[in-house]
C-alpha positions as CSV (number, residue, x, y, z in Angstrom):
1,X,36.3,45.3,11.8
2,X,33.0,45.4,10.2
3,X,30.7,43.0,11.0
4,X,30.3,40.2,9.0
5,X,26.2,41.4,8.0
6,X,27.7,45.0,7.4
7,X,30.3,44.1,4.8
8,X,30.9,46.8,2.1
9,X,32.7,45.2,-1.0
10,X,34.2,47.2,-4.4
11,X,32.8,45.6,-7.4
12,X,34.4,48.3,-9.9
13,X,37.3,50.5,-9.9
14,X,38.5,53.0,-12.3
15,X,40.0,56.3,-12.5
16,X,41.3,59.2,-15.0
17,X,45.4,59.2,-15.6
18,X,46.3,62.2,-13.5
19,X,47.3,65.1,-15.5
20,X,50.3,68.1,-14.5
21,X,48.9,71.6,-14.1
22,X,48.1,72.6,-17.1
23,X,48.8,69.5,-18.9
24,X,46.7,67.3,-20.9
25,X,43.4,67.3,-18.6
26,X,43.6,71.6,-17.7
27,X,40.7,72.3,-20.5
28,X,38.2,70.3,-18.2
29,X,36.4,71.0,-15.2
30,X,36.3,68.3,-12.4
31,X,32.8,68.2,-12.6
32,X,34.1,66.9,-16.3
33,X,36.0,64.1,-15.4
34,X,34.0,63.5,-12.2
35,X,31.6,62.4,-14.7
36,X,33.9,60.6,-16.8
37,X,35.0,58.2,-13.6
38,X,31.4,57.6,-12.9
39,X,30.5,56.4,-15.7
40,X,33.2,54.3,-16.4
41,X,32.6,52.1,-12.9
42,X,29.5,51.7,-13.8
43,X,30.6,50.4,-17.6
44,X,33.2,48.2,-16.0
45,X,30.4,46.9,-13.8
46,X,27.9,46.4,-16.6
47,X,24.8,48.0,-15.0
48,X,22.5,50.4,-16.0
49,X,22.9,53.6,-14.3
50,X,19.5,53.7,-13.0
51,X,20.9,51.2,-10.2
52,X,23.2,53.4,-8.1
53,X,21.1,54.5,-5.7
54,X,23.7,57.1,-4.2
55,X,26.7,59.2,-5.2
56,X,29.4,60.5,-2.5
57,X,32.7,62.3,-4.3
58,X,34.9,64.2,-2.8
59,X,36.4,67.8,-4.1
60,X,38.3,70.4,-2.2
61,X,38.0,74.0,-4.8
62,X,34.6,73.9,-4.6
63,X,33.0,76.6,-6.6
64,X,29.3,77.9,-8.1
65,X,30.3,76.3,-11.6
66,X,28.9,72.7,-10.4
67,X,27.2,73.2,-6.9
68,X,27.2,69.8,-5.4
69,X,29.6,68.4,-8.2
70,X,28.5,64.7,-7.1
71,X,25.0,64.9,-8.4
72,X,25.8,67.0,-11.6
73,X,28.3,64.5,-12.2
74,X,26.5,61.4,-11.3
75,X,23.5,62.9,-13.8
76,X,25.8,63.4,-16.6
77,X,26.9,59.4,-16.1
78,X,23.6,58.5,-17.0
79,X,22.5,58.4,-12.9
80,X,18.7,59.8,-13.0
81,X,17.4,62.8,-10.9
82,X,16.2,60.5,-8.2
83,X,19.5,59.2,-6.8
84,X,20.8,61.5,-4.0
85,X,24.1,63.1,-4.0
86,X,26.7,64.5,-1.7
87,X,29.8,66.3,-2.0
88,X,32.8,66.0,0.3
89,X,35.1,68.4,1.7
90,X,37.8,67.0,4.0
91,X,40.7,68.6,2.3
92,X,43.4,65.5,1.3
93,X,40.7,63.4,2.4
94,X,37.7,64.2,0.8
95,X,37.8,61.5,-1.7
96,X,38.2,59.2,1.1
97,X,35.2,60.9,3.2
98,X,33.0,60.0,0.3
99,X,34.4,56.3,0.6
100,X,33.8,56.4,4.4
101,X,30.3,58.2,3.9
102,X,29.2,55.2,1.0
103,X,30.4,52.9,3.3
104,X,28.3,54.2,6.1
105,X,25.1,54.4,4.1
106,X,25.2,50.1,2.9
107,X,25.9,49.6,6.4
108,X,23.1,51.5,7.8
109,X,21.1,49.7,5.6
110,X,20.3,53.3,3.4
111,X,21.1,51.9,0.5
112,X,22.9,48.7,-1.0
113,X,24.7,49.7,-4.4
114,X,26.2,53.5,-4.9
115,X,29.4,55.2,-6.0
116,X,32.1,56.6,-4.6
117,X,34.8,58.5,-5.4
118,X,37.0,62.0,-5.9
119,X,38.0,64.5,-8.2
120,X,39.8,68.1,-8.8
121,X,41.0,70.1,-11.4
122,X,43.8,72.5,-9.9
123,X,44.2,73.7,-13.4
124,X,41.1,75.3,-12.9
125,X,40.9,76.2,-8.8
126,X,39.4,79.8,-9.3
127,X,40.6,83.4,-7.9
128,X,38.6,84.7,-5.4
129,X,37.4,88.2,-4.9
130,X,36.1,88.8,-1.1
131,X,35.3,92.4,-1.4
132,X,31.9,94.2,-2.4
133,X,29.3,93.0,-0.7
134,X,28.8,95.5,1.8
135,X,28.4,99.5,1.6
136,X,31.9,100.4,3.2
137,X,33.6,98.7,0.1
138,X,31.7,100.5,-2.6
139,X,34.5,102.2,-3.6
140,X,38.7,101.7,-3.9
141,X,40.5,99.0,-5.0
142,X,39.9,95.3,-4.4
143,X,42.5,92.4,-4.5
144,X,41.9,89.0,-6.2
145,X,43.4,85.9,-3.8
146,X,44.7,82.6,-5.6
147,X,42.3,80.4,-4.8
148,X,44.6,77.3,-5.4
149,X,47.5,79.1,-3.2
150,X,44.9,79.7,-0.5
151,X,43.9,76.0,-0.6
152,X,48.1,75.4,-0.3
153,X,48.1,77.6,3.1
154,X,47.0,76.2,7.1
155,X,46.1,79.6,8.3
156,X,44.8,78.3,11.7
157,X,48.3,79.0,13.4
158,X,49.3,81.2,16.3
159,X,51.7,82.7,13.7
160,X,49.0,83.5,11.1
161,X,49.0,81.8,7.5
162,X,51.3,79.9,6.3
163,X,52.1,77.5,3.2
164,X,51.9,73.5,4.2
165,X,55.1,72.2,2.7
166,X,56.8,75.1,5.7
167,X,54.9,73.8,8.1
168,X,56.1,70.3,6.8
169,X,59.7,71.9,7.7
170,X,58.3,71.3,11.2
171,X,58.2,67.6,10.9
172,X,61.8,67.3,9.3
173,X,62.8,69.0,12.3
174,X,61.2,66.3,15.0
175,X,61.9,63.4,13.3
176,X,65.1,64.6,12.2
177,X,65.3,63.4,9.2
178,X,68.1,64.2,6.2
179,X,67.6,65.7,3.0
180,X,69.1,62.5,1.6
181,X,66.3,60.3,3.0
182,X,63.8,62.6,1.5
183,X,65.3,62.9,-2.3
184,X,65.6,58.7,-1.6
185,X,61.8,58.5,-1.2
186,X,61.2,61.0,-3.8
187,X,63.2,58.9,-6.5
188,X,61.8,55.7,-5.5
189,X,58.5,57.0,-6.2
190,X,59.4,58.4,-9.2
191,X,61.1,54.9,-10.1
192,X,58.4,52.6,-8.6
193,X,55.8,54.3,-10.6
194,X,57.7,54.3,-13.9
195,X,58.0,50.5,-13.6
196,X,54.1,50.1,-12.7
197,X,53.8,51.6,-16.2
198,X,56.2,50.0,-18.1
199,X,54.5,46.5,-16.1
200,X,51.0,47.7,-17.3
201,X,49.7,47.2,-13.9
202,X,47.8,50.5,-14.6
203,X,46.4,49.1,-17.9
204,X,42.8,48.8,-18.0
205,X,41.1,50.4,-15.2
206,X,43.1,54.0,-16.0
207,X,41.1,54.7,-19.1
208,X,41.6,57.3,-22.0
209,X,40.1,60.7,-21.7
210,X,39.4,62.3,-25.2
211,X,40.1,66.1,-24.5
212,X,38.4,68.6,-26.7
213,X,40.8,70.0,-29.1
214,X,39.7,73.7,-30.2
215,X,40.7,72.6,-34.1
216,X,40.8,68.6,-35.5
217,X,40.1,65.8,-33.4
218,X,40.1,65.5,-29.4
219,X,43.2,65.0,-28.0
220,X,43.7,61.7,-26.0
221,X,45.2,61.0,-22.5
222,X,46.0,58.1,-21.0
223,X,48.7,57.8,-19.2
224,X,49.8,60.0,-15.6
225,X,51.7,62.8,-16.8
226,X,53.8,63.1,-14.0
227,X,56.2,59.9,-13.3
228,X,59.3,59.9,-15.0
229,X,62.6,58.3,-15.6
230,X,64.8,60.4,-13.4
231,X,68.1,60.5,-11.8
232,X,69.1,61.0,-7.9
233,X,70.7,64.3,-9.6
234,X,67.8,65.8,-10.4
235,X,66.7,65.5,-6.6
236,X,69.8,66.3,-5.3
237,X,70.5,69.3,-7.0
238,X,67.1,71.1,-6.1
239,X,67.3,73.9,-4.0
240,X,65.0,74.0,-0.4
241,X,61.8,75.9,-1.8
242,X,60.2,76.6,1.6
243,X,62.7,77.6,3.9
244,X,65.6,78.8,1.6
245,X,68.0,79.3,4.9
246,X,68.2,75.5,6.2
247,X,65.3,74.3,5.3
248,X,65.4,70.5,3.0
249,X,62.2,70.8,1.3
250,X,62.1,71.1,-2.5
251,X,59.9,71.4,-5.0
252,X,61.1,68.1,-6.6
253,X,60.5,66.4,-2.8
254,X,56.8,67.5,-2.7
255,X,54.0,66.3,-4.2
256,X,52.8,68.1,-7.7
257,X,49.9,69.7,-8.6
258,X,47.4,67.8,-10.7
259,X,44.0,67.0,-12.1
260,X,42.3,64.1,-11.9
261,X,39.1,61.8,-10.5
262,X,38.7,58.5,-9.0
263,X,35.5,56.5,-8.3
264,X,34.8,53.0,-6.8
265,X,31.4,51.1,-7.1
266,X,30.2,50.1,-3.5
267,X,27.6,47.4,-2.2
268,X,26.7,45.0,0.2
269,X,27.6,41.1,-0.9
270,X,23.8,40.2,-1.4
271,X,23.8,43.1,-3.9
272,X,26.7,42.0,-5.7
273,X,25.1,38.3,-6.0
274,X,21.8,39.8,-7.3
275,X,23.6,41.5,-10.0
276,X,25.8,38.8,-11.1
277,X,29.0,41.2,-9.7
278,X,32.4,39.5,-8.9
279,X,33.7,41.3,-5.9
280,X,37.1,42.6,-6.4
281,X,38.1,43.7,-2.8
282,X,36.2,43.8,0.7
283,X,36.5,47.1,2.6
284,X,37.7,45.5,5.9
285,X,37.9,49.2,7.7
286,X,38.6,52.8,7.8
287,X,39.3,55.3,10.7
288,X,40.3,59.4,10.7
289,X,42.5,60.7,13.7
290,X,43.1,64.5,14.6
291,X,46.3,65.6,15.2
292,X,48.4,68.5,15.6
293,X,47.5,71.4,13.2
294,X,51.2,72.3,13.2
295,X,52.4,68.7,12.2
296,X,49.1,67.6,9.8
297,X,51.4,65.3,8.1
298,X,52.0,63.0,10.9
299,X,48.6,62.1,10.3
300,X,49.5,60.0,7.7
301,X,51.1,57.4,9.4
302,X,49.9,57.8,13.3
303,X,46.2,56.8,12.1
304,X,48.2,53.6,10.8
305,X,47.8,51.7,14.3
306,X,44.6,52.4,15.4
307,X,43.4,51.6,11.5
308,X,45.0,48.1,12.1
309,X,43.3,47.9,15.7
310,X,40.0,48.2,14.3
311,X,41.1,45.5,11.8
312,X,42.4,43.1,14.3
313,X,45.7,43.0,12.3
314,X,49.4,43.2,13.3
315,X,51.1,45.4,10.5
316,X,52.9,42.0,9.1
317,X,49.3,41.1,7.6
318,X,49.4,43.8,5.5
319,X,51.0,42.9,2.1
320,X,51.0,46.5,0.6
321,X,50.9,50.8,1.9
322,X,50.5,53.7,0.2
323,X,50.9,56.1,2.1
324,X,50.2,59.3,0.1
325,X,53.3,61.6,-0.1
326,X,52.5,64.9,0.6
327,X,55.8,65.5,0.8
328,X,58.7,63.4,1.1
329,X,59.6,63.8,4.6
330,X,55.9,62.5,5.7
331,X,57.1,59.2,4.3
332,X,60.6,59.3,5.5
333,X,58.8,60.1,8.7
334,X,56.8,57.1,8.9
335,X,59.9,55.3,8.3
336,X,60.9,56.6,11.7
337,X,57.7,56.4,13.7
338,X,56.6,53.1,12.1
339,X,60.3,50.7,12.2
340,X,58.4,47.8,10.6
341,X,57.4,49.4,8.1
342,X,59.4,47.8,4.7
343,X,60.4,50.0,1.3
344,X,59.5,46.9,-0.1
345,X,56.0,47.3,1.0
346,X,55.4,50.4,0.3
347,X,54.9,52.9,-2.2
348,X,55.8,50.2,-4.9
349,X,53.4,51.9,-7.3
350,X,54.4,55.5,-6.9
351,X,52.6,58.0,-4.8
352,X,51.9,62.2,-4.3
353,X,55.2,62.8,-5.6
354,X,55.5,61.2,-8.8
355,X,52.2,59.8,-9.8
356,X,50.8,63.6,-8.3
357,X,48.1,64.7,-5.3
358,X,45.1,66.1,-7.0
359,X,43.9,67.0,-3.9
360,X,39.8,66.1,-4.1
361,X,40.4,62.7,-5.7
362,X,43.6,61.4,-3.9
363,X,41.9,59.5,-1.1
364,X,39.7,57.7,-3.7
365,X,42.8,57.1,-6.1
366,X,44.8,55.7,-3.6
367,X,41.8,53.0,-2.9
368,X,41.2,52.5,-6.9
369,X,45.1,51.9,-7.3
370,X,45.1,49.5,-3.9
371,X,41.9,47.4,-5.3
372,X,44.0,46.8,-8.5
373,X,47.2,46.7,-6.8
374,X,46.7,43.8,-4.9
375,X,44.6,42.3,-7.6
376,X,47.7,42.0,-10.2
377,X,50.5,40.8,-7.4
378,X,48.3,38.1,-6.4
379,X,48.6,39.9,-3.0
380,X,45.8,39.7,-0.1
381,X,45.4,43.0,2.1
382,X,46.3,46.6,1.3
383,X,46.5,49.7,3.2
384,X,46.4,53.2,2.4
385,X,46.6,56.3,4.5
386,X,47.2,60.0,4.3
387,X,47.6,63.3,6.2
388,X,45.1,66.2,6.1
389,X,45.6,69.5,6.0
390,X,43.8,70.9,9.8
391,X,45.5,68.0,11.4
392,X,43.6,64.6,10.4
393,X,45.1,61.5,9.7
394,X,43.0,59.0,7.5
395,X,43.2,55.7,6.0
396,X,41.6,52.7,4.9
397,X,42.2,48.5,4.8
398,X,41.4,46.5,1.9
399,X,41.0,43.0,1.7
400,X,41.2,41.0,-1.8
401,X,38.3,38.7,-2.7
């Protein structure tokens, strides 16, 4: 746990609705709505942007378009030229790494107030061209690569590339675990997040985005795109998508494809007094955990105990999880390797699969939903966690002030 003259508190938290690939959002850049979350935690708070002192966000397409996205961003939000910036990459994780990295900084005593937070647009993930920069490919043809189906690949295995959701095949094989229990967890997230609408728990803190419309006025979006009202059919009835022979993975089973960004403002307590901020949540602790490449997504819940270790908690103090669904069978997995875990606790907001897994801001939208989360159920400590494509697990505990 954090000592007690290190504490990091959240005294804003907002993000974008998530939009589908190529939905509402596509026509912006996550530098675009990287800049739109900024800004709006720092409106929430009330400050004048010439207070945050640092910006951490988290991307995973990373491209020349907005080299170190965090400060471009950050300057757009009204942030001036003299706050630093850095930009994560830790795949799944990198909105999270920027939370961890923040965190780091006010405890360190760098700096006391700065932002935190996530975004991607896989709407606009770029192809790649490797070839021509050397005199032996002058000539002949030269073959574009998808960058997002790249980004969708572990190619650090003995067997050479390969995409994650068949290497997820892996874990429904060790944990043996039925197609049944995976189309469950998909359809309670679907259901679990349709209700968190239809409850407004989301009002507020997801805000609007006005999208430029090439003719009239901008178009607005503010709701997640993804979570509908669906039957166990429409699960059921998918066929495997990875491994066509046996396999149990669908496409209606994994986690969608999505644009979106997150951010959280972060300070020390004294801070927050000097400002006149009401803390909204404490950030008890956080932890990563390698695993094995093959099996990334038990990382997702086997960084669960040591997180609650460093929190001095047994898993009963924890009132709500997320633990982001990557796929379906990382959750049913959990399940399994985690017996105390309670549907009840977890997931109750929707997750990867229904609310969608824009990969660079899903560590930092997990924490945004959690602050909020336990905020409206009157609830006390939250816990969010998620598996990383290289084989990392990572995760954070949130307390409720």
């Amino acid at each position: 746990m954090l000592r007690d003259t290190s504490k990091v508190v959240v005294v804003a938290a907002a993000r974008t609705p998530i939009g589908a690939m190529g939905g509402g959002l596509a026509s912006l850049q996550a530098v675009d709505l990287a800049a739109l979350a900024i800004g709006q935690v720092i409106r929430q708070a009330g400050l004048e942007p010439s207070l945050v002192e640092y910006t951490c966000l988290g991307w995973v397409a990373q491209d020349p378009r907005a080299t170190n996205m965090a400060k471009i961003a950050a300057e757009r939000a009204g942030v001036p030229q003299t706050s630093p910036a850095t930009t994560f990459h830790e795949n799944c994780a990198s909105g999270a790494a920027a939370i961890h990295s923040m965190a780091r900084r006010i405890m360190l005593g760098e700096v006391e107030l700065g932002v935190a937070g996530g975004a991607e647009s896989m709407s606009n993930v770029p192809r790649y061209l490797y070839q021509g920069r050397i005199k032996g490919q002058v000539y002949g043809d030269m073959t574009l690569e998808d960058g997002l189906m790249g980004a969708l690949k572990e190619r650090e295995l003995p067997a050479g590339p390969q995409l994650v959701g068949l290497m997820t095949e892996r874990i429904v094989e060790r944990y043996q675990l039925t197609r049944q229990e995976q189309d469950k967890v998909a359809f309670r997230s679907h259901a679990n997040a349709m209700a968190a609408w239809s409850g407004e728990y989301f009002d507020g803190y997801v805000f609007p985005v006005q999208v430029p419309a090439h003719r009239g006025p901008p178009r607005i979006v503010s709701r997640d795109e993804g979570p509908k009202d669906l039957p166990m059919e429409y699960f059921s009835s998918a066929k495997p998508y990875f491994k066509p022979d046996g396999g149990s993975i669908t496409s209606k089973n994994s986690s969608s494809i999505n644009d979106a960004a997150a951010a959280l403002l972060l300070c020390t307590p004294r801070r927050a007094e000097q400002l006149g901020l009401t803390p909204l949540a404490e950030l008890l602790t956080f932890h990563n955990i390698g695993v094995e490449r093959a099996y990334m997504g038990e990382g997702a819940f086997k960084v669960i105990p040591p997180l609650l270790e460093k929190a001095a908690l047994p898993m009963s103090a924890v009132d709500y999880f997320e633990i982001n669904e990557a796929f379906a069978a990382v959750l049913a997995a959990a399940f399994k390797y985690l017996p105390e875990l309670k549907w009840e606790r977890v997931n109750q907001w929707g997750s990867g699969i229904s609310l969608g897994h824009p990969v660079g801001a899903t560590g930092a939208r997990q924490v945004v939903d959690m602050v909020h989360q336990l905020a409206r159920r009157k609830a006390h400590v939250g816990l969010t966690s998620r598996c990383v494509g290289g084989g990392i697990g990572s995760g954070e505990i949130i307390r409720r002030l």
